[in-house]
C-alpha positions as CSV (number, residue, x, y, z in Angstrom):
1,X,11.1,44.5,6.7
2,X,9.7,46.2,9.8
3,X,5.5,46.8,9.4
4,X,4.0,48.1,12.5
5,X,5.8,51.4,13.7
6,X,4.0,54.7,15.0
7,X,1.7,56.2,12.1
8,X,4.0,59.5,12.1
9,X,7.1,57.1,11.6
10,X,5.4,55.5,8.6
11,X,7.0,58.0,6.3
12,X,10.7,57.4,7.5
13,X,10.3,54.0,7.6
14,X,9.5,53.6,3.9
15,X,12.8,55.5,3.3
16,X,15.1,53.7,5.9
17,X,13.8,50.5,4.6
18,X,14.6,51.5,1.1
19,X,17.7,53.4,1.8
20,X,16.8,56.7,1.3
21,X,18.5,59.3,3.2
22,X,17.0,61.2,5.5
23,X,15.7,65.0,6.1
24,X,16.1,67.7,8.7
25,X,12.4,67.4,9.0
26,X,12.7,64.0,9.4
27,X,15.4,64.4,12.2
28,X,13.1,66.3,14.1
29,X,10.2,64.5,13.9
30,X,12.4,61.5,15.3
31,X,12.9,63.7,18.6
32,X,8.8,64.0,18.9
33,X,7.9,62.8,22.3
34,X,5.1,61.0,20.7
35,X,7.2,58.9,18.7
36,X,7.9,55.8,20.7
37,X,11.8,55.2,21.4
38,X,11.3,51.3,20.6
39,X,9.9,51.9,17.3
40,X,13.3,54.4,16.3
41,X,15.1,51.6,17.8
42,X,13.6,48.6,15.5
43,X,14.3,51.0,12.3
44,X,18.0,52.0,13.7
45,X,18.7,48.4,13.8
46,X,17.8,47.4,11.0
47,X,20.1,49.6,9.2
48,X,22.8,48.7,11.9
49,X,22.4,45.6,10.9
50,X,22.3,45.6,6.8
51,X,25.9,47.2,7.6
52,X,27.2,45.0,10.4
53,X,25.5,42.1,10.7
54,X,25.2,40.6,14.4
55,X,29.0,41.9,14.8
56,X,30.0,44.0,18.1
57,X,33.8,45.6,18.0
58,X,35.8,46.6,20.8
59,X,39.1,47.4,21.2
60,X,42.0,47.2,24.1
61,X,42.8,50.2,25.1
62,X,44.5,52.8,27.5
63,X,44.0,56.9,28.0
64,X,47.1,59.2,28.5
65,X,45.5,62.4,29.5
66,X,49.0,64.0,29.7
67,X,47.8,67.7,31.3
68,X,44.6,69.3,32.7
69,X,46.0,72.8,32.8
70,X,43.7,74.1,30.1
71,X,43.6,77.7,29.1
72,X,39.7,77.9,28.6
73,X,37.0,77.4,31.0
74,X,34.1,75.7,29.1
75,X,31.4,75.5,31.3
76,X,30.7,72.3,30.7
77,X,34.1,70.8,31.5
78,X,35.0,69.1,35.1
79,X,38.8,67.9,33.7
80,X,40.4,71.5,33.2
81,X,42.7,72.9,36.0
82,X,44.1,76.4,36.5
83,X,47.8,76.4,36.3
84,X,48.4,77.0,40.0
85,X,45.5,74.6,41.3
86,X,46.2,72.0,43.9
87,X,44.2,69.6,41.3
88,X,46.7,71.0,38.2
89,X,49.0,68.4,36.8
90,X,51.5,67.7,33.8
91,X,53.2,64.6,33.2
92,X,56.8,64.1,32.5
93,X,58.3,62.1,30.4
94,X,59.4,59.1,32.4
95,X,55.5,59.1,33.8
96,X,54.2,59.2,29.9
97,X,56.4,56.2,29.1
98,X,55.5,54.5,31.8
99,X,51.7,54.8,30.2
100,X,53.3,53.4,27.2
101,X,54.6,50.7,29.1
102,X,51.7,49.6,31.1
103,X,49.6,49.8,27.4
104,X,51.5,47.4,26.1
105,X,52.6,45.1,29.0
106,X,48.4,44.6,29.1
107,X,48.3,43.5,25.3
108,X,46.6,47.4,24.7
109,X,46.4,48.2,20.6
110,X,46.1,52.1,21.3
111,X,46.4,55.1,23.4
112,X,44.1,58.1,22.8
113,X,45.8,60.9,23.6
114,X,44.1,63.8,24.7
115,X,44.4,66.4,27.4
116,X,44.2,70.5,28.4
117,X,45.6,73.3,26.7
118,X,48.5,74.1,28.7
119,X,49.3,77.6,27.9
120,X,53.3,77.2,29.3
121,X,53.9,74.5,26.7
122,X,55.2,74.9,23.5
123,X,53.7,72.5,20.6
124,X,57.2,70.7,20.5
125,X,56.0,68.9,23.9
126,X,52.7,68.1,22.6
127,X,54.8,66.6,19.1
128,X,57.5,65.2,21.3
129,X,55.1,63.4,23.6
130,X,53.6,61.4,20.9
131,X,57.7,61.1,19.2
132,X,59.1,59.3,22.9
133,X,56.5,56.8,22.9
134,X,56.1,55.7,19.2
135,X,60.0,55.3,19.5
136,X,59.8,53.4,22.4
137,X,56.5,51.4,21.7
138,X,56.2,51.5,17.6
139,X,53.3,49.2,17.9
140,X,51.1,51.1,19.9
141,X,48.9,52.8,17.8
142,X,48.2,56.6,19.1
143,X,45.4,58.0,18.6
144,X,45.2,61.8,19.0
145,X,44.6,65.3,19.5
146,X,41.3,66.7,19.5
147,X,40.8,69.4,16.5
148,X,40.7,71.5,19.3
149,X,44.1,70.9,20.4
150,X,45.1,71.1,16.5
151,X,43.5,74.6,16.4
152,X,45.2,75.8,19.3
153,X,48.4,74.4,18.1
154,X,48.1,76.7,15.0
155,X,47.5,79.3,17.4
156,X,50.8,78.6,19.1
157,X,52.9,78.3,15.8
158,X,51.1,80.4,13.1
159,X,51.3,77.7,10.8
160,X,48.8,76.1,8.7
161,X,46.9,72.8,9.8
162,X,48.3,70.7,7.2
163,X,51.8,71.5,8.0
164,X,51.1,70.7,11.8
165,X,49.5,67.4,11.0
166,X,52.1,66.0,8.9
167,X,54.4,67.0,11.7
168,X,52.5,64.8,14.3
169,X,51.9,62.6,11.4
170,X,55.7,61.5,11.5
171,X,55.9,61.9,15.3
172,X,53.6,58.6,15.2
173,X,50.1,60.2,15.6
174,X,47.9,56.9,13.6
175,X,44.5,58.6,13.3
176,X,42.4,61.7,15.7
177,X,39.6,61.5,18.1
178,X,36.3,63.1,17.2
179,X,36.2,64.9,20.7
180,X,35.5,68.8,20.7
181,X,32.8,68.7,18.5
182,X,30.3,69.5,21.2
183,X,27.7,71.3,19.1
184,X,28.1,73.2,16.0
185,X,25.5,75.7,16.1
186,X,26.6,79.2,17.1
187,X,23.6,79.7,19.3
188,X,24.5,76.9,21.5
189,X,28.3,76.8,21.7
190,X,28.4,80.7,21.9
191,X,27.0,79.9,25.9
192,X,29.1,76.4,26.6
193,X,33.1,77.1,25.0
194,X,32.8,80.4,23.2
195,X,36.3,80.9,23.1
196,X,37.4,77.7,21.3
197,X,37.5,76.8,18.0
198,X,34.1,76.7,16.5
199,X,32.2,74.3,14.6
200,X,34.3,75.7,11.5
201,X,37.4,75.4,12.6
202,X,36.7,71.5,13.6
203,X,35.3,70.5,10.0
204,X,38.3,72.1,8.7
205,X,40.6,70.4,10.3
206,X,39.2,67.3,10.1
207,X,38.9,67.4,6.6
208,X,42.1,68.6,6.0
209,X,43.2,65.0,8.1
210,X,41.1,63.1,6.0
211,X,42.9,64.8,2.4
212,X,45.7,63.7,4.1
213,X,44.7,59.9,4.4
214,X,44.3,60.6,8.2
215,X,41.5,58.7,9.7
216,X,39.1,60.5,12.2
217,X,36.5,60.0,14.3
218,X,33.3,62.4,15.6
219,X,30.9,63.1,18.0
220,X,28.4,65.0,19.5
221,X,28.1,66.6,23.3
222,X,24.2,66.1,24.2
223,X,22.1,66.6,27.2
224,X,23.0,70.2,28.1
225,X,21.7,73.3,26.5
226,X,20.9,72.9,23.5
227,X,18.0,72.1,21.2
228,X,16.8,69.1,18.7
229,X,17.5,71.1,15.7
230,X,20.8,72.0,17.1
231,X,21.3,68.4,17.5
232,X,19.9,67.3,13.6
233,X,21.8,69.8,12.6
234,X,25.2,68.7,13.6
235,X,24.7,65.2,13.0
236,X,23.6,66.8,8.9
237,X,27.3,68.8,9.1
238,X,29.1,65.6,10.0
239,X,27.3,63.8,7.1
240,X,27.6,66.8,4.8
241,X,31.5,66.4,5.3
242,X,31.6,62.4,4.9
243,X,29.9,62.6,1.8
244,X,32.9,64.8,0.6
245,X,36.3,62.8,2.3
246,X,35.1,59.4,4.0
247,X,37.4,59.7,6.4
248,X,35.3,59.3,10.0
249,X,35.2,55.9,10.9
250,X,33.0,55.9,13.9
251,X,30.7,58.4,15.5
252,X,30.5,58.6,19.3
253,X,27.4,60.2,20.6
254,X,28.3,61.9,24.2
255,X,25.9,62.1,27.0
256,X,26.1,65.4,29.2
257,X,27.4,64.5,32.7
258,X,26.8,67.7,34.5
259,X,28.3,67.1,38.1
260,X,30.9,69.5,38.8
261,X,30.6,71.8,35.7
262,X,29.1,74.9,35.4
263,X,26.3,73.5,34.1
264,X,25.4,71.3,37.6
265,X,21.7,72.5,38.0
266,X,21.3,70.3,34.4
267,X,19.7,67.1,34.9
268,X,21.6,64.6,33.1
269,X,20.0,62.4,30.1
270,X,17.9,59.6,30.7
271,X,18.4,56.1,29.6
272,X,15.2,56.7,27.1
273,X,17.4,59.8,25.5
274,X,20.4,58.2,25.7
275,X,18.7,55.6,23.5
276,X,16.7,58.0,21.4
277,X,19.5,60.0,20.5
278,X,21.8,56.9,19.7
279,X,18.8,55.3,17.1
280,X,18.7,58.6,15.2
281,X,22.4,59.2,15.0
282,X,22.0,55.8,13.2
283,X,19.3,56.9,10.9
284,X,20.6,60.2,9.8
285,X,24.4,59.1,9.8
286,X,24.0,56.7,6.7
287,X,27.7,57.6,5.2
288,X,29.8,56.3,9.0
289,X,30.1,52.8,9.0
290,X,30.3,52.8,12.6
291,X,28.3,54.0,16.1
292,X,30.0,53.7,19.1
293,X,28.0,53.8,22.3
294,X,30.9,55.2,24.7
295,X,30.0,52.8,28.3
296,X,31.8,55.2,30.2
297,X,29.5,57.8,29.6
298,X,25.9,55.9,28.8
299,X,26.7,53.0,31.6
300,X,27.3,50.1,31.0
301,X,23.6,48.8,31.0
302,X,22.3,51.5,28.2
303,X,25.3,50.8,26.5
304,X,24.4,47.6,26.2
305,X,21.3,47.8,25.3
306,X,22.3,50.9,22.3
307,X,23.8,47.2,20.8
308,X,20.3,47.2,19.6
309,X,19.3,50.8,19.0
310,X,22.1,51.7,16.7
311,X,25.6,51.2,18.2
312,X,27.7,48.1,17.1
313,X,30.7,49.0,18.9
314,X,31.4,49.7,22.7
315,X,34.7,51.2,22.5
316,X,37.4,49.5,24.5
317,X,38.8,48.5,27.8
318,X,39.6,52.0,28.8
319,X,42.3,52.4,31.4
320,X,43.0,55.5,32.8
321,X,39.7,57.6,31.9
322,X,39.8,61.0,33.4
323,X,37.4,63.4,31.8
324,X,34.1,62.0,32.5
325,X,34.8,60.3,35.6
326,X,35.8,64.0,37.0
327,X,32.2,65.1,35.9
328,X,30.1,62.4,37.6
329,X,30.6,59.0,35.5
330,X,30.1,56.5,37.8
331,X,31.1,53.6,35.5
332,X,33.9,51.8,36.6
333,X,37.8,52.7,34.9
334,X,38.4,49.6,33.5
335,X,37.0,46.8,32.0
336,X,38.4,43.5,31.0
337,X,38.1,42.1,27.9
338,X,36.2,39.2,29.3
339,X,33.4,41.2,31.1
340,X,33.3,43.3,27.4
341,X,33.0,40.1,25.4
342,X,30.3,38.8,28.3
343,X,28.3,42.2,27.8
344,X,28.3,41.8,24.1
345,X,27.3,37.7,24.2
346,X,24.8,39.0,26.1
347,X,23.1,41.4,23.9
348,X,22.7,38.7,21.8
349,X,25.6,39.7,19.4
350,X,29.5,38.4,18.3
351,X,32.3,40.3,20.1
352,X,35.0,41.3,17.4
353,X,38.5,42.9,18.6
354,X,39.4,45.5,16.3
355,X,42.2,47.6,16.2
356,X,41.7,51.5,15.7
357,X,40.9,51.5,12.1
358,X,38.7,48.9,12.2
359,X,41.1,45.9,11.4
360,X,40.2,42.6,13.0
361,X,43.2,41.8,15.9
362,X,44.5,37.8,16.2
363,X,45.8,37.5,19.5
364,X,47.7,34.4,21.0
365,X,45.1,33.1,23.5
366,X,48.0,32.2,25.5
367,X,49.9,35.5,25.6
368,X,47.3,38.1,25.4
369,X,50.8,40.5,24.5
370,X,51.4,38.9,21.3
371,X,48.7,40.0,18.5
372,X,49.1,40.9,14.9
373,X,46.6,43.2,12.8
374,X,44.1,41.0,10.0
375,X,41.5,42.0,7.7
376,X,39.5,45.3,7.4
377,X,36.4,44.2,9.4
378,X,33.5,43.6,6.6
379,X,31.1,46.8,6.6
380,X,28.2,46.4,3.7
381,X,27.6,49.6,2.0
C-alpha cells in the first residue's frame, strides 16, 4: 500500500492500488511536469510487482539484420541504405548460416530477425531465409518480421496476411517482434514514415498473428515529434487490442536516438523521460504481462534502474545490434550473461533466463550449449 504520493496522483493511486484500469485523462495527467517521476515510479512498481514478484528475465540472444536496402526513407531511421550506397548490404546465404551458427555455438535461444525492405527481393528470400536456418538450427527459436515487413510482403504478393503468416509460420518463424509501431496517430506518423503501413495496418496484422496462436510483441518509438496524447493514445490501442486476443507478451518502450536521422536537431530523451514514460506504460498497460526496458536503447544505467519503475525484463545478450547503434546508441553490442545477471543482482532483483515466450531455460552450468525449455514463468493476473 503506497500513502504519500503527489496530491494530483491521489486519484490514480486509489485505482492502481485497487486495480482499476486507467483513463486517457489519467495518462495525461501522468506526463504533468508537476507530477514527480519517483512518485509514478513507486505506483508502477507496485503493480510490476503484484505480477512478477522480485523476478528479472533475460534471454540469450543474437540479431540477424539480413539487409539495410530499404525502399522507404523514414526520417527517423539511421539503418536504411539506398540500393547503390557504399553503406548498402545483403547477406547471402552462407553469411546467414553462419549467424545461425555463431547463435548457437554461444548457447543463444533466439534470433530476431529483422531488416530493410529490399525492393529487388522477392518474399521467397525473406521465407527462405528463415526456411535455411530452422533446417539447419531447429532449436533456434526465430523470432520475426516486423508487421511492417508483413505489410509490405502483402504488397509484394497480393495475398492476404493470414496466408503469408502461415507460410513463414512453417518456414520456422516462432513468434514477431513489436517493432514498427512507432506511433499510431496519423498526425504524427504522417511527418516521420508516411509511406508505411499505418497504425491500422500493424493492429491488423498483429491480431491476425495472435488468431493464429502467433505470439507478438509491441512497442512504442518516443522522444521525437510527437505529443503525450499521442503517446496515451497508442499505449490505449495496444491495450484495446490485448483485451480482444492476449497475444503480446511484452511491450518495449523505444527511446528516440536522433543522431544521424532526419530528425538530428532533436534532443534525445532524458534519463527522467526515459523513466517517466516506462512507469506509465506500466500503469496504463494492465492486460501485458511484461515491460521490457530495451538497454541498448535507455543505457545500461536507466535500464537498470526502469527494474524499479516498471520494467521486469532487460531483454537479452544482444549480438549483432545494428539499428540503434547506427543512430547514436552508445551502449556496447554485447553483453554477457554474467554482467546481465550482475546488473539485475544489483537492482536488488532475481535474474531469470527465459526463452522467447517466456519459458524458464535449464542450462548445463558446464556446457552453457546444452539447455532445455521448463515451465511458463509464473505471471499473477
Amino acid at each position: 500500500m503506497i500513502h504519500t504520493v503527489h496530491p494530483k496522483l491521489n486519484p490514480i493511486r486509489e485505482k492502481v492500488e485497487a486495480g482499476e484500469r486507467l483513463t486517457l485523462d489519467d495518462g495525461l495527467l501522468m506526463y504533468d511536469p508537476e507530477v514527480p517521476v519517483n512518485d509514478l515510479g513507486q505506483l508502477a512498481n507496485l503493480v510490476r510487482e503484484r505480477k512478477n514478484g522480485n523476478k528479472a528475465y533475460y534471454n540469450i540472444n543474437t540479431h540477424l539484420n539480413a539487409t539495410n536496402v530499404c525502399v522507404y526513407r523514414c526520417i527517423f531511421c539511421a539503418f536504411r541504405s539506398d540500393l547503390r550506397s557504399d553503406k548498402g548490404y545483403a547477406m547471402n546465404d552462407a553469411q546467414i548460416l553462419a549467424r545461425g551458427k555463431e547463435a548457437v555455438e554461444n548457447g543463444c535461444t533466439e534470433l530476431h530477425v529483422v531488416g530493410g525492405l529490399h525492393h529487388q527481393r522477392k518474399f521467397e528470400w525473406y521465407r527462405d531465409l528463415l526456411k535455411i536456418i530452422h533446417d539447419e538450427y531447429p532449436k533456434l527459436h526465430l523470432k520475426a518480421w516486423t508487421a511492417v515487413e508483413i505489410n509490405w510482403f502483402e504488397f509484394l504478393t497480393k495475398r492476404p496476411t493470414a496466408e503469408i503468416l502461415e507460410e513463414l509460420r512453417e518456414a520456422g518463424l516462432g513468434s514477431m517482434p513489436g517493432g514498427g509501431a512507432e506511433i499510431f496517430h496519423p498526425e504524427v506518423r504522417d511527418q516521420i514514415c508516411e509511406h508505411k503501413a499505418d497504425g491500422n495496418n500493424w493492429i491488423h496484422i498483429h491480431r491476425t498473428a495472435h488468431n493464429l496462436g502467433i505470439r507478438t510483441n509491441c512497442t512504442m518509438l518516443y522522444g521525437h515529434v510527437e505529443k503525450p496524447l499521442h503517446r496515451i493514445d497508442h499505449l490505449m490501442r495496444l491495450r484495446e487490442l490485448q483485451d480482444e486476443t492476449g497475444g503480446f507478451q511484452t511491450f518495449i518502450p523505444l527511446a528516440f536516438h536522433p543522431e544521424n536521422t532526419g530528425l538530428d536537431h532533436i534532443k534525445k530523451p532524458s534519463a527522467v523521460e526515459d523513466l517517466r514514460t516506462m512507469a506509465i506504460s506500466r500503469l496504463m498497460l494492465d492486460n501485458i504481462d511484461h515491460m521490457k526496458a530495451y538497454w541498448i536503447m535507455l543505457g545500461i544505467g536507466t535500464a537498470q534502474t526502469a527494474l524499479s519503475y516498471g520494467a521486469d525484463d532487460l531483454d537479452g545478450t544482444v549480438r549483432h545490434e545494428l539499428i540503434y547503434h547506427d543512430a547514436g546508441a552508445t551502449t556496447p553490442e554485447f553483453l554477457s550473461v554474467e554482467k546481465l545477471e550482475n546488473l539485475i543482482r544489483e537492482a536488488g532483483r532475481e535474474p531469470v533466463e527465459r526463452d522467447t515466450i517466456y519459458r524458464k531455460v535449464i542450462r548445463n552450468s558446464s556446457d552453457p550449449t546444452d539447455w532445455q525449455i521448463g515451465e511458463e514463468v509464473e505471471v499473477a493476473v
